[in-house]
C-alpha positions as CSV (number, residue, x, y, z in Angstrom):
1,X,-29.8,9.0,0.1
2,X,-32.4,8.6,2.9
3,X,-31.9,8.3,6.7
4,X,-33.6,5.0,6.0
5,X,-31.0,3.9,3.7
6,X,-28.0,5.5,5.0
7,X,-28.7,3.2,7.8
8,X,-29.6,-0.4,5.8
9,X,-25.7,0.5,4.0
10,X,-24.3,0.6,7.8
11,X,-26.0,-2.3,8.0
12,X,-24.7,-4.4,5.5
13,X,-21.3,-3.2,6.1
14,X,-21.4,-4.0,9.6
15,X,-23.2,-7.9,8.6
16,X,-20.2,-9.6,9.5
17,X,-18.5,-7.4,12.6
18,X,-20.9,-7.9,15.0
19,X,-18.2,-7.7,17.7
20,X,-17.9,-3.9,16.3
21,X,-21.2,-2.9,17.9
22,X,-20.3,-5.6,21.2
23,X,-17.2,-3.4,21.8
24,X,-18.1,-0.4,20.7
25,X,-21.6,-0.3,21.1
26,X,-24.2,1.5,18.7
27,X,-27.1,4.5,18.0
28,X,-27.6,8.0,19.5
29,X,-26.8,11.3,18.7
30,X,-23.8,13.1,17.9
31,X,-23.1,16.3,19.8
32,X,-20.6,17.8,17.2
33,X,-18.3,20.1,18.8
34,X,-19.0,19.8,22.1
35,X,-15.8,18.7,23.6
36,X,-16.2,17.2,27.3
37,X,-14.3,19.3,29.8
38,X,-11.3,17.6,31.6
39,X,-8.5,18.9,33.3
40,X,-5.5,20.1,31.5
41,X,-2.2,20.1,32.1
42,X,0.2,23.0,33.3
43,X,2.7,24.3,30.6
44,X,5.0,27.0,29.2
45,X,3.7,28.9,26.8
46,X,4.7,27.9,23.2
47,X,5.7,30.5,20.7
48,X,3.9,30.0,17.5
49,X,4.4,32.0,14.0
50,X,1.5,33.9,13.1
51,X,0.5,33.9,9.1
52,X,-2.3,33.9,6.0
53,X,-3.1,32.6,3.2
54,X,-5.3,34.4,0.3
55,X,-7.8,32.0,-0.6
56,X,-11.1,33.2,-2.7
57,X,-9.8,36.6,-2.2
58,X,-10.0,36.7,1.6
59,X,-7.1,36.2,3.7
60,X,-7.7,33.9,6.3
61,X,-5.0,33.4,9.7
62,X,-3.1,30.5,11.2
63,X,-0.5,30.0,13.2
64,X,3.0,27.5,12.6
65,X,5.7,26.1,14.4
66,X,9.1,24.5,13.0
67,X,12.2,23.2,15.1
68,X,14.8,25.9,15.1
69,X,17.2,23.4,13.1
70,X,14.4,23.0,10.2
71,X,16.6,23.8,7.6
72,X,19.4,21.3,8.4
73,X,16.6,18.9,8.9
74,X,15.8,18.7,5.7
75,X,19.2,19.0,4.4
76,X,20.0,15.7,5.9
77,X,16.3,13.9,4.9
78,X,14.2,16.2,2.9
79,X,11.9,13.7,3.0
80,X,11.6,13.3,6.5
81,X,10.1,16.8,7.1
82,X,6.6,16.0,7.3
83,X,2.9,18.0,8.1
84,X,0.6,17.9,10.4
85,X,-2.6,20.0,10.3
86,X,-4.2,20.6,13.7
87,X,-7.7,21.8,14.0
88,X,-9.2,23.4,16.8
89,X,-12.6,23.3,18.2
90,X,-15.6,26.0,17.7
91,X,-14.9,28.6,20.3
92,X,-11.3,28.2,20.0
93,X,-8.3,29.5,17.9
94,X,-5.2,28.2,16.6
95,X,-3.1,29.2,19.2
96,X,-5.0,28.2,21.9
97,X,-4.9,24.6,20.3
98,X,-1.1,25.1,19.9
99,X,-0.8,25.8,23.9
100,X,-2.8,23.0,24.8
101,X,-2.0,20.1,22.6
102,X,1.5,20.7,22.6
103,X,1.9,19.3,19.1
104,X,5.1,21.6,19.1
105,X,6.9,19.7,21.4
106,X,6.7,16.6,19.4
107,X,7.3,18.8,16.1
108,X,10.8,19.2,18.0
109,X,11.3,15.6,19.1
110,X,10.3,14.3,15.6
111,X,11.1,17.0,12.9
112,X,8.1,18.1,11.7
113,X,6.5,21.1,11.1
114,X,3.0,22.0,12.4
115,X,0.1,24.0,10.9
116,X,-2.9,25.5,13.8
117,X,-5.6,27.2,11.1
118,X,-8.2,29.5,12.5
119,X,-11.6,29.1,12.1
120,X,-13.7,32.6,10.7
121,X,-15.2,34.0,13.9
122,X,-13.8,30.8,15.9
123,X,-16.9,28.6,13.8
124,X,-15.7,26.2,11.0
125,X,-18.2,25.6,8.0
126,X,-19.1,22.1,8.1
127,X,-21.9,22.4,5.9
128,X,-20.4,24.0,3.0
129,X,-22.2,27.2,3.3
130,X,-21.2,29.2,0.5
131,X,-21.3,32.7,2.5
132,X,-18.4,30.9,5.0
133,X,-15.5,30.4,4.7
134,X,-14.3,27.1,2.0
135,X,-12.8,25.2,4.7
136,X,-11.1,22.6,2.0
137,X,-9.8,25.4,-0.2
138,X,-8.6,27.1,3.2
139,X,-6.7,23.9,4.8
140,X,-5.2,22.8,1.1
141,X,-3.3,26.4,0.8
142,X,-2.5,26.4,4.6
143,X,-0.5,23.1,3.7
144,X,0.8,24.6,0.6
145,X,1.9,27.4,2.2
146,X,4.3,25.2,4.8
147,X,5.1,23.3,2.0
148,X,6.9,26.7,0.2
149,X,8.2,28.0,3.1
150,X,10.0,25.1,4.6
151,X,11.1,23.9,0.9
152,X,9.1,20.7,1.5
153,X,8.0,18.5,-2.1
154,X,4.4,18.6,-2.7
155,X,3.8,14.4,-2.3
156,X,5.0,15.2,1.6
157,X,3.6,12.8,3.8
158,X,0.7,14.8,5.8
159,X,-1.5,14.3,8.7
160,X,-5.2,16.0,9.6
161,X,-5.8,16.0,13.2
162,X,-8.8,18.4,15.6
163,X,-10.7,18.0,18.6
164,X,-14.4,18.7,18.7
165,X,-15.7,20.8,15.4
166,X,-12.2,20.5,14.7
167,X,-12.0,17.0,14.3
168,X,-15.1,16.9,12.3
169,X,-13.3,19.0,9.8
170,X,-10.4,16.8,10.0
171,X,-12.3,13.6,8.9
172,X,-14.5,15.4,6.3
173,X,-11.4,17.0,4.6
174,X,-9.6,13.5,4.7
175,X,-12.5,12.1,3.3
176,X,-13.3,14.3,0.7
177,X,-9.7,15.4,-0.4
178,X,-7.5,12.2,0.8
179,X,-5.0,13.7,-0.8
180,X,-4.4,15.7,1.8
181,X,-3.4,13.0,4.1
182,X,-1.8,9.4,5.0
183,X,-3.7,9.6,8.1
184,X,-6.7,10.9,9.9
185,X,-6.9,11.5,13.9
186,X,-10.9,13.2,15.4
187,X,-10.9,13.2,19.1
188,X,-14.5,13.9,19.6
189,X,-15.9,14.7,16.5
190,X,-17.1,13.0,13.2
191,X,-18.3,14.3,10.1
192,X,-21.5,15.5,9.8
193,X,-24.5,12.7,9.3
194,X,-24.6,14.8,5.4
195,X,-21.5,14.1,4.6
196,X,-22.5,10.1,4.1
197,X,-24.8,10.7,1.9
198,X,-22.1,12.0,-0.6
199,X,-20.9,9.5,-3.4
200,X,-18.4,11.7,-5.0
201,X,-15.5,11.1,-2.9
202,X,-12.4,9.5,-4.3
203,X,-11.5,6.0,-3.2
204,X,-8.4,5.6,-0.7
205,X,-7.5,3.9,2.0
206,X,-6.3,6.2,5.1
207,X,-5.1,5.4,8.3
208,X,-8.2,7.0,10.5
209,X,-8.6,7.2,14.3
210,X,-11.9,8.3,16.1
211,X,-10.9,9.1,19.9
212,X,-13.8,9.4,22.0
213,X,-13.5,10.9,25.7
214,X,-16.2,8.1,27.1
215,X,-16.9,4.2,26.7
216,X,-20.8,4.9,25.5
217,X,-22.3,3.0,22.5
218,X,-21.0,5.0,19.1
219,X,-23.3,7.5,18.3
220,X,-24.9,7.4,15.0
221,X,-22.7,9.4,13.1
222,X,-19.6,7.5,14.9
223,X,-20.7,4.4,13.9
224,X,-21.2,6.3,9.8
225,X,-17.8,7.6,10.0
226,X,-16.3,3.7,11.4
227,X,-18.3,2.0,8.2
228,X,-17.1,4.7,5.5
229,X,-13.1,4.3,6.6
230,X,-13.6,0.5,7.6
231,X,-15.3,0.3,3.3
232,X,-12.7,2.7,2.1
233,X,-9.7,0.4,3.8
234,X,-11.2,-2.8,3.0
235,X,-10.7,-3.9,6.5
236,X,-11.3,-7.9,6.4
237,X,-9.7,-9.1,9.9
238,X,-11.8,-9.5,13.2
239,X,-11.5,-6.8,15.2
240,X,-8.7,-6.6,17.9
241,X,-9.5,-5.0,21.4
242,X,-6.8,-3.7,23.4
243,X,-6.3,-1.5,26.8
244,X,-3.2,0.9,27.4
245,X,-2.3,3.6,29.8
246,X,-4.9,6.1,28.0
247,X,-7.6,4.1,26.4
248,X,-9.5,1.2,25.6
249,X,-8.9,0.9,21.8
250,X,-10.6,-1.7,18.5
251,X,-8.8,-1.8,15.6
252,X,-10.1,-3.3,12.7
253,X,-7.0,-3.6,9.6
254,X,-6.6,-4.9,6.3
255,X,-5.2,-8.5,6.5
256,X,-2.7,-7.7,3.5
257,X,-1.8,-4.0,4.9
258,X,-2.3,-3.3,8.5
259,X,-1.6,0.3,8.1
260,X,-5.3,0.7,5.7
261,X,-7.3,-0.1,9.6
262,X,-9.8,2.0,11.9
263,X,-9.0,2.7,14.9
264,X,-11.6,3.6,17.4
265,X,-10.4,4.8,21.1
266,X,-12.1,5.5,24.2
267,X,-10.2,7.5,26.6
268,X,-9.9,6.6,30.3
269,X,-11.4,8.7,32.8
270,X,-9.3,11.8,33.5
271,X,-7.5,11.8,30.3
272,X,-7.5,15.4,28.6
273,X,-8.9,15.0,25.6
274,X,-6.6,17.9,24.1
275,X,-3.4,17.3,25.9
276,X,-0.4,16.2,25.3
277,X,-0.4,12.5,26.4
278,X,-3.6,11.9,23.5
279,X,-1.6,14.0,21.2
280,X,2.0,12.0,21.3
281,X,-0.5,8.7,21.7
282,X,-1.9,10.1,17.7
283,X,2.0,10.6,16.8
284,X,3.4,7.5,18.3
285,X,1.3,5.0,17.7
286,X,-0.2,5.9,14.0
287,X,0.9,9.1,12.2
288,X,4.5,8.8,13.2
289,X,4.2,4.8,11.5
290,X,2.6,5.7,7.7
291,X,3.6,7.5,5.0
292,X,1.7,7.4,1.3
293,X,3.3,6.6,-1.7
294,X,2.1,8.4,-4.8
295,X,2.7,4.7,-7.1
296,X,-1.6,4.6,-8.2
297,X,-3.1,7.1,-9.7
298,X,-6.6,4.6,-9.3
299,X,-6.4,5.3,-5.4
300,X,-4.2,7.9,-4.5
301,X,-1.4,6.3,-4.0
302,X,-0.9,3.1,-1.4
303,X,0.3,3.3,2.5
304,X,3.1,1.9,3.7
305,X,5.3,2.2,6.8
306,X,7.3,5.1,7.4
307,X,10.8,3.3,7.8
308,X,14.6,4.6,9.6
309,X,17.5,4.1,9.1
310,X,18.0,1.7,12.0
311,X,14.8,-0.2,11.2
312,X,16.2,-0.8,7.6
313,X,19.6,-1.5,8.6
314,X,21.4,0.8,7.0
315,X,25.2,2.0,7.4
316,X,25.0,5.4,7.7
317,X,28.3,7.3,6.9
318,X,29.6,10.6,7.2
319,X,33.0,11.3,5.8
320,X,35.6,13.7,4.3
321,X,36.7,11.6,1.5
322,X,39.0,14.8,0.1
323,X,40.1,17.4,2.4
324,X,37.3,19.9,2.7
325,X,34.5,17.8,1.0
326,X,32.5,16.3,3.6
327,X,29.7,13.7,2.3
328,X,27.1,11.4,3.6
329,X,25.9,8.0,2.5
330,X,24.1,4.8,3.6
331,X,25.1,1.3,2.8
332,X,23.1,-2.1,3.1
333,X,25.0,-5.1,3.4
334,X,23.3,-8.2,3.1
335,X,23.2,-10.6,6.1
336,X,25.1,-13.4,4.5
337,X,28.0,-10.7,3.6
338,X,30.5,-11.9,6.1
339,X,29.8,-15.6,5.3
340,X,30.1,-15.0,1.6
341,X,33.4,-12.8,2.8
342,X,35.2,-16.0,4.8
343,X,34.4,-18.3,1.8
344,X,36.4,-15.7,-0.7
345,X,33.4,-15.1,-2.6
346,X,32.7,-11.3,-3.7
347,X,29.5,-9.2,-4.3
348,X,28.1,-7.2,-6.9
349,X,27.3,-3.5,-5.8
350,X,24.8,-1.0,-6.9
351,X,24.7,2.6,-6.5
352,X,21.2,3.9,-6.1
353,X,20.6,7.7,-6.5
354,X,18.0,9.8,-5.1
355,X,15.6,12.4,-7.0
356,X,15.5,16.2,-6.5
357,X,14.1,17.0,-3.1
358,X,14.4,13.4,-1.9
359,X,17.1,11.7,0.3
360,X,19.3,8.3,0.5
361,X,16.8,7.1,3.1
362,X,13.7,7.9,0.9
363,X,15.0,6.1,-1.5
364,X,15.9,2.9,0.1
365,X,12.3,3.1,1.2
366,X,10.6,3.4,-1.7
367,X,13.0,1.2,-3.8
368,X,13.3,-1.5,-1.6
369,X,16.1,-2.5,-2.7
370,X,17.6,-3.4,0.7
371,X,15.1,-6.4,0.6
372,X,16.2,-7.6,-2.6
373,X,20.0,-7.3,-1.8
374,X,19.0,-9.2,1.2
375,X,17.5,-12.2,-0.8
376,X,20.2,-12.1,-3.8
377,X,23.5,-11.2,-1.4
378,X,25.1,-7.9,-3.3
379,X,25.3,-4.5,-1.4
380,X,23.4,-1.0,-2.1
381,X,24.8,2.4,-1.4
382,X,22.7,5.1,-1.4
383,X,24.4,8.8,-1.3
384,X,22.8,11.8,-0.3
385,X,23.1,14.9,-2.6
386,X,23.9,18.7,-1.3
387,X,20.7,20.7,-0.8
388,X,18.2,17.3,-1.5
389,X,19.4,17.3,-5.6
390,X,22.4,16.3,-7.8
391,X,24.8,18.9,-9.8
392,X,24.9,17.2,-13.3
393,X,27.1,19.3,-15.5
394,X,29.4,17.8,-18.3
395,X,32.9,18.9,-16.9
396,X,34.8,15.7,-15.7
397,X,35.4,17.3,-12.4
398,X,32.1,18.2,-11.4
399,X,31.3,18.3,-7.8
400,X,29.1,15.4,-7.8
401,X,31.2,13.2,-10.5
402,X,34.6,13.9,-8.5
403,X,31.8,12.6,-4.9
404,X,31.0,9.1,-7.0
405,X,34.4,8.7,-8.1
406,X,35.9,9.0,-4.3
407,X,32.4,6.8,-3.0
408,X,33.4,4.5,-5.9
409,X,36.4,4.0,-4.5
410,X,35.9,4.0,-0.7
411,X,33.4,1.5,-1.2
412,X,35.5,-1.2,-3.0
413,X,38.0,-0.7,-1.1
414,X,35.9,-1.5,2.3
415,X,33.8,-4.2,1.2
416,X,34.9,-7.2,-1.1
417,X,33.4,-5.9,-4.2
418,X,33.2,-7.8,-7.5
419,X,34.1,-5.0,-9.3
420,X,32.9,-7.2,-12.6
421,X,29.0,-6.5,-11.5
422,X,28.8,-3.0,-10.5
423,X,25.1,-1.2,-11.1
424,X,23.6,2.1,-11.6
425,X,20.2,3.1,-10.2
426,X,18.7,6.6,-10.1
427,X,15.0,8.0,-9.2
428,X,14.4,11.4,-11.3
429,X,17.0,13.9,-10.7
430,X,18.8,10.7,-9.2
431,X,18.2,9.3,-13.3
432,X,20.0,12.4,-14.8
433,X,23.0,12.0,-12.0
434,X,23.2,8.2,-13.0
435,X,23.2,9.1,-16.4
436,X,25.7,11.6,-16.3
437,X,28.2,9.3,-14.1
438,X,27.4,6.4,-16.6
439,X,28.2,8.6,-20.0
440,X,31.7,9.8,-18.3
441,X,32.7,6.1,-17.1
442,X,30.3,3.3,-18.5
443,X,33.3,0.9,-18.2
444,X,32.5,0.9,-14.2
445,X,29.3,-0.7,-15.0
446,X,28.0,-4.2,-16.3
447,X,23.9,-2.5,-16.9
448,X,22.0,0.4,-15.6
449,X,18.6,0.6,-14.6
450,X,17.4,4.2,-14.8
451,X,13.6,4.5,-13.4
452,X,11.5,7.0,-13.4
453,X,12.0,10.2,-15.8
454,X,14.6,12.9,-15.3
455,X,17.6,12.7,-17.8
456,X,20.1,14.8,-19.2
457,X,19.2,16.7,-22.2
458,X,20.2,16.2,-25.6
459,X,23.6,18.9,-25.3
460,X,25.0,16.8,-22.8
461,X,24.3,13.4,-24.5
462,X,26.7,15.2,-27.9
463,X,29.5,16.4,-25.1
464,X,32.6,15.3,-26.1
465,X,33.3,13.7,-22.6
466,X,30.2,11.3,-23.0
467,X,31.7,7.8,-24.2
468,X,29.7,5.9,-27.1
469,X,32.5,3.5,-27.2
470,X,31.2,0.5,-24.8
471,X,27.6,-1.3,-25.1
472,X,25.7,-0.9,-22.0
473,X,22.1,-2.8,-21.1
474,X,19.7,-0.6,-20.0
475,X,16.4,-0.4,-18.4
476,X,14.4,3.0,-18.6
477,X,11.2,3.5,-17.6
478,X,8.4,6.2,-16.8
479,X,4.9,6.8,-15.3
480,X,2.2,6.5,-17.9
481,X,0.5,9.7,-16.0
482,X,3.6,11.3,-15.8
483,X,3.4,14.6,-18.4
484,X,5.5,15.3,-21.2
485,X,6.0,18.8,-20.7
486,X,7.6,17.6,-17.0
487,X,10.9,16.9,-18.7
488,X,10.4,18.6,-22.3
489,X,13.3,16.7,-24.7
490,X,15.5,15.0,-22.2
491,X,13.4,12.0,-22.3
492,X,13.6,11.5,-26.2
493,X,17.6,12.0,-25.5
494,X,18.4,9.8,-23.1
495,X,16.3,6.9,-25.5
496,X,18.2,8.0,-28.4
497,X,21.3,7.9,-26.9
498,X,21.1,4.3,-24.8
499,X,19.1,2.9,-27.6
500,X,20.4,3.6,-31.1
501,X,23.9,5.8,-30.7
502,X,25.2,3.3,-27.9
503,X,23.2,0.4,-28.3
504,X,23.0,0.7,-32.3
505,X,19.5,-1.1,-32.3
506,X,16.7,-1.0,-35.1
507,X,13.1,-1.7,-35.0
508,X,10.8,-3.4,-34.1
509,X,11.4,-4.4,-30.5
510,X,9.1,-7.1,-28.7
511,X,6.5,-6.4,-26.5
512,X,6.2,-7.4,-23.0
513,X,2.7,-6.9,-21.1
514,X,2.9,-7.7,-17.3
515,X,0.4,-6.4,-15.4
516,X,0.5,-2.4,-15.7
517,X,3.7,-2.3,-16.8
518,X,4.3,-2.0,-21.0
519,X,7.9,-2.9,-21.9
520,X,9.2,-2.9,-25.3
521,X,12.8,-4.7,-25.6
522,X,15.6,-4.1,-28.1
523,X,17.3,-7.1,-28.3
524,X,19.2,-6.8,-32.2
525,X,21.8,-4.1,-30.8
526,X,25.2,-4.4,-28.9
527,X,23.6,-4.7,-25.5
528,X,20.0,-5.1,-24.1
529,X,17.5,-2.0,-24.4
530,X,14.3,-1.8,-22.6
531,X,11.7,1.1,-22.3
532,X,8.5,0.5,-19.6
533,X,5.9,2.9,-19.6
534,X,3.7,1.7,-16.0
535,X,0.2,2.6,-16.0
536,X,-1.7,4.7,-13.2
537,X,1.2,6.0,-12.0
538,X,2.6,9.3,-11.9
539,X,6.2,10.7,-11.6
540,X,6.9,7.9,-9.0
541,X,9.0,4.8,-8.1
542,X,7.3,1.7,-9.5
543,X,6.1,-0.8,-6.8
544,X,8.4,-4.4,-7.3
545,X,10.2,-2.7,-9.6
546,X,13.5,-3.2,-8.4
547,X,13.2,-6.7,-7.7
548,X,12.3,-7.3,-11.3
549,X,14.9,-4.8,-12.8
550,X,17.1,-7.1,-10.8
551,X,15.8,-10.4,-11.8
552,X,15.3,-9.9,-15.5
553,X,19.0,-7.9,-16.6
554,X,21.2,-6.9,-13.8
555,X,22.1,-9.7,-12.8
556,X,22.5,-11.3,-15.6
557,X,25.1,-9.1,-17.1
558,X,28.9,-8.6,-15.8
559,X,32.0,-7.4,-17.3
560,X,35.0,-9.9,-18.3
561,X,38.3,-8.8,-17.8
562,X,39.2,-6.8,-20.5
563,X,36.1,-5.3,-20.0
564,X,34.0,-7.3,-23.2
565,X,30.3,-7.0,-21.8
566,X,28.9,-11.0,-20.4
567,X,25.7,-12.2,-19.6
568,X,24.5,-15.5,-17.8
569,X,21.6,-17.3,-17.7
């Protein structure tokens, strides 16, 4: 593509934001890596862990930081352990960066860890050369590397930040690899004018800031990089203009999902570029807010906000419920629960299990299945397993049997359960902990809902302790991106065993197309059986898929009495 062109394309993108170029101004050159001096702030030196990564047999340095209690962080939310990548100017080095951005004081605060890479000889290759250093390859094992060492899941929400050269690096690796990242923060720097000619990059929407140190018209390249993230996000909403302590800032957002926007920032006078009141501005009021959900294979995923506890309103409970077994859990109660409570009217429950290398809060995030017991009134309980997984073996006394059995109880006996409507929900490892409970005591449950993969092999499905005895309904369902060899022959068991052995159906079933999702229903048997392969999604939590599993069986089913399976219209 011609300068010519590149130019008519910013154009057009720009036809209807003329207040873009009237806030921001437009044109010039971009300095890259030329970082305006300002006056930084005193501080104590930070102790960083030096390390390397081989990549394209050279080793190449960095320095990391962790909070001391890292480990026990992720014990209690594995998932809450996220990475930021920090990139230093030209003429710099990782630890310099460390010292003056302070990112490590906010990696305490906030429970992340923190990568500072090194450039070769203090000069990052932005042009690709192939006699440097592969900056991409470079920054990807640097992030796999904290990955392994701090036990962290690949999908790990991560975050590319620099200053300068830095920051050019930061918002060509997010745009050519956005896997890399929810979220993209350059504090004077862009990619290179090259870079835009590219049309190889893969679509998705990413949270991206450019900081600037002066209010001056956008340079050229500035005002390439603002039209590539403002096309990439689909940002459709006039353009909001706001002043705080540190900068005058214009957001442009997606009108359906504020967190796809592009922020553009210009600093006040006297504000340290790389310091640490424009580094926890970056944390606070973007990274710190988005997370990406691996749910569409088309775009890399979707972003959504990064959710609490609190901000979900979740119970969160801590209790010995046998002497010398100390567990944790999180309960939502729906806002009508007291008022349902006074008129002597119970509510259904559902347990909802979390996958290997997840946590109880994760999966009330990605689940959302607070928000549907909010609209249909029943209560969720999501317990957290020991190490970030579930122990599933097919004694009846098995640690994490004997922990639902005791939550079981403590629950029903807290809230005023209909213990007629009771539910089972699980996310991978979460699905084989759900199925093993359910095999051991189905009687506990009117249906289950079992979504995505990760079940029990076929041994454990023949265990004399699994019951056959009592018809269950029963929703499974996987990615249609998801491999095979991911969970070689439990997949085929758990069918076989819900299906035909408890659910005694035959072919065919019917065939139910709604949008990406494929489901085939068995409907001849004992109880409801239904398989869902979703497309363009990998081995991730559907989106609406709760809400729907919901709608369409669980609530339709309860047990009587004498435990003889009901359902209502």
């Amino acid at each position: 593509m011609t300068t010519t062109s590149t130019r008519a394309m910013v154009a057009a993108v720009f036809a209807t934001s003329t207040l873009f170029l009237s806030a921001c101004g437009g044109g010039g050159d971009d300095p890259v890596g030329t970082s305006p001096p300002a006056t930084q702030e005193p501080s104590t030196p930070i102790a960083v862990n030096p390390a390397t990564v081989t990549v394209n047999g050279a080793e190449r340095s960095y320095v990391e930081y962790a909070p001391a209690k890292v480990a026990d962080l992720r014990e209690y939310d594995a998932r809450g352990v996220r990475v930021v990548i920090a990139l230093h100017d030209d003429g710099s080095d990782g630890n310099e960066y460390a010292q003056r951005t302070r990112w490590t004081e906010l990696a305490d605060e906030h429970g992340f860890v923190v990568a500072f890479p090194n450039a070769v000889q203090k000069k990052w290759n932005l042009s690709g050369d192939a006699n440097a250093g592969d900056e991409l390859a470079y920054i990807n094992a640097v992030a796999a590397a904290m990955r392994t060492k701090y036990a962290l899941v690949a999908t790990i929400p991560t975050y590319l930040t620099g200053t300068g050269t830095g920051g050019s690096l930061a918002q060509q690796l997010a745009m050519r690899a956005p896997n890399l990242a929810a979220a993209v923060a350059s504090i004077n720097g862009v990619a290179q004018a090259s870079t835009f000619n590219r049309t190889d990059f893969p679509p998705s929407a990413m949270g991206a800031w450019i900081i600037r140190s002066a209010d001056t018209p956008l340079t050229t390249t500035e005002t390439l990089q603002a039209a590539y993230w403002q096309k990439a996000n689909q940002t459709d909403q006039a353009p909001k203009v706001e002043t705080t302590d540190l900068a005058t800032e214009t957001t442009y957002a997606n009108k359906d999902n504020a967190l796809q926007q592009v922020r553009i920032s210009s600093l006040k006078p006297g504000v340290a570029p790389d310091g640490s009141a424009v580094t926890r501005m970056i944390w606070n009021s973007m990274f710190d807010g988005v997370v990406r959900f691996a749910d569409d294979t088309r775009v890399n995923g979707t972003l959504h906000a990064n959710q609490t506890i609190a901000s979900m309103k979740l119970i969160e409970t801590v209790k010995e419920l046998r002497p010398g077994s100390t567990r944790r859990w999180l309960t939502y109660v729906p806002s009508n629960y007291e008022a349902l409570k006074a008129s002597g009217k119970k509510v259904p429950l559902l347990f909802s299990y979390h996958g290997r290398n997840g946590s109880a809060r994760f999966q009330a995030l990605i689940t959302e299945w607070p928000k549907v017991a909010e609209e249909k009134g029943f209560i969720v309980v999501f317990p957290q397993g020991i190490g970030a997984t579930w122990a599933v073996p097919m004694e009846a006394d098995a640690r994490d049997m004997v922990f639902f059995q005791d939550l079981y109880a403590e629950v029903t006996k807290t809230y005023n359960i209909d213990t007629t409507r009771v539910y089972l929900n699980g996310s991978s490892m979460g699905t084989a902990m759900s199925n093993r409970i359910a095999v051991q005591q189905p009687n506990l449950f009117a249906a289950l809902a079992l979504c995505y993969s990760g079940h029990l092999g076929a041994a454990s499905y023949a265990n004399p302790i699994a019951r056959t005895d009592i018809a269950m309904p029963v929703w499974q369902c996987r990615g249609g991106d998801e491999l095979d060899s991911e969970f070689p022959g439990s997949e085929p068991a758990a069918r076989e065993f819900w299906r035909s052995t408890v659910n005694k159906h035959k072919w065919p079933p019917t065939n139910i197309v709604d949008g990406r999702r494929k489901i085939e229903v068995w409907s001849d048997g004992l109880a409801e059986y239904r398989w869902q392969v979703t497309d363009k999604i990998g081995h991730f939590w559907h989106p609406g898929q709760a809400k729907l599993m919901w709608e369409q069986m669980l609530s339709k089913y309860s047990r009587a009495p004498n435990g003889a399976l009901q359902r209502q219209e």
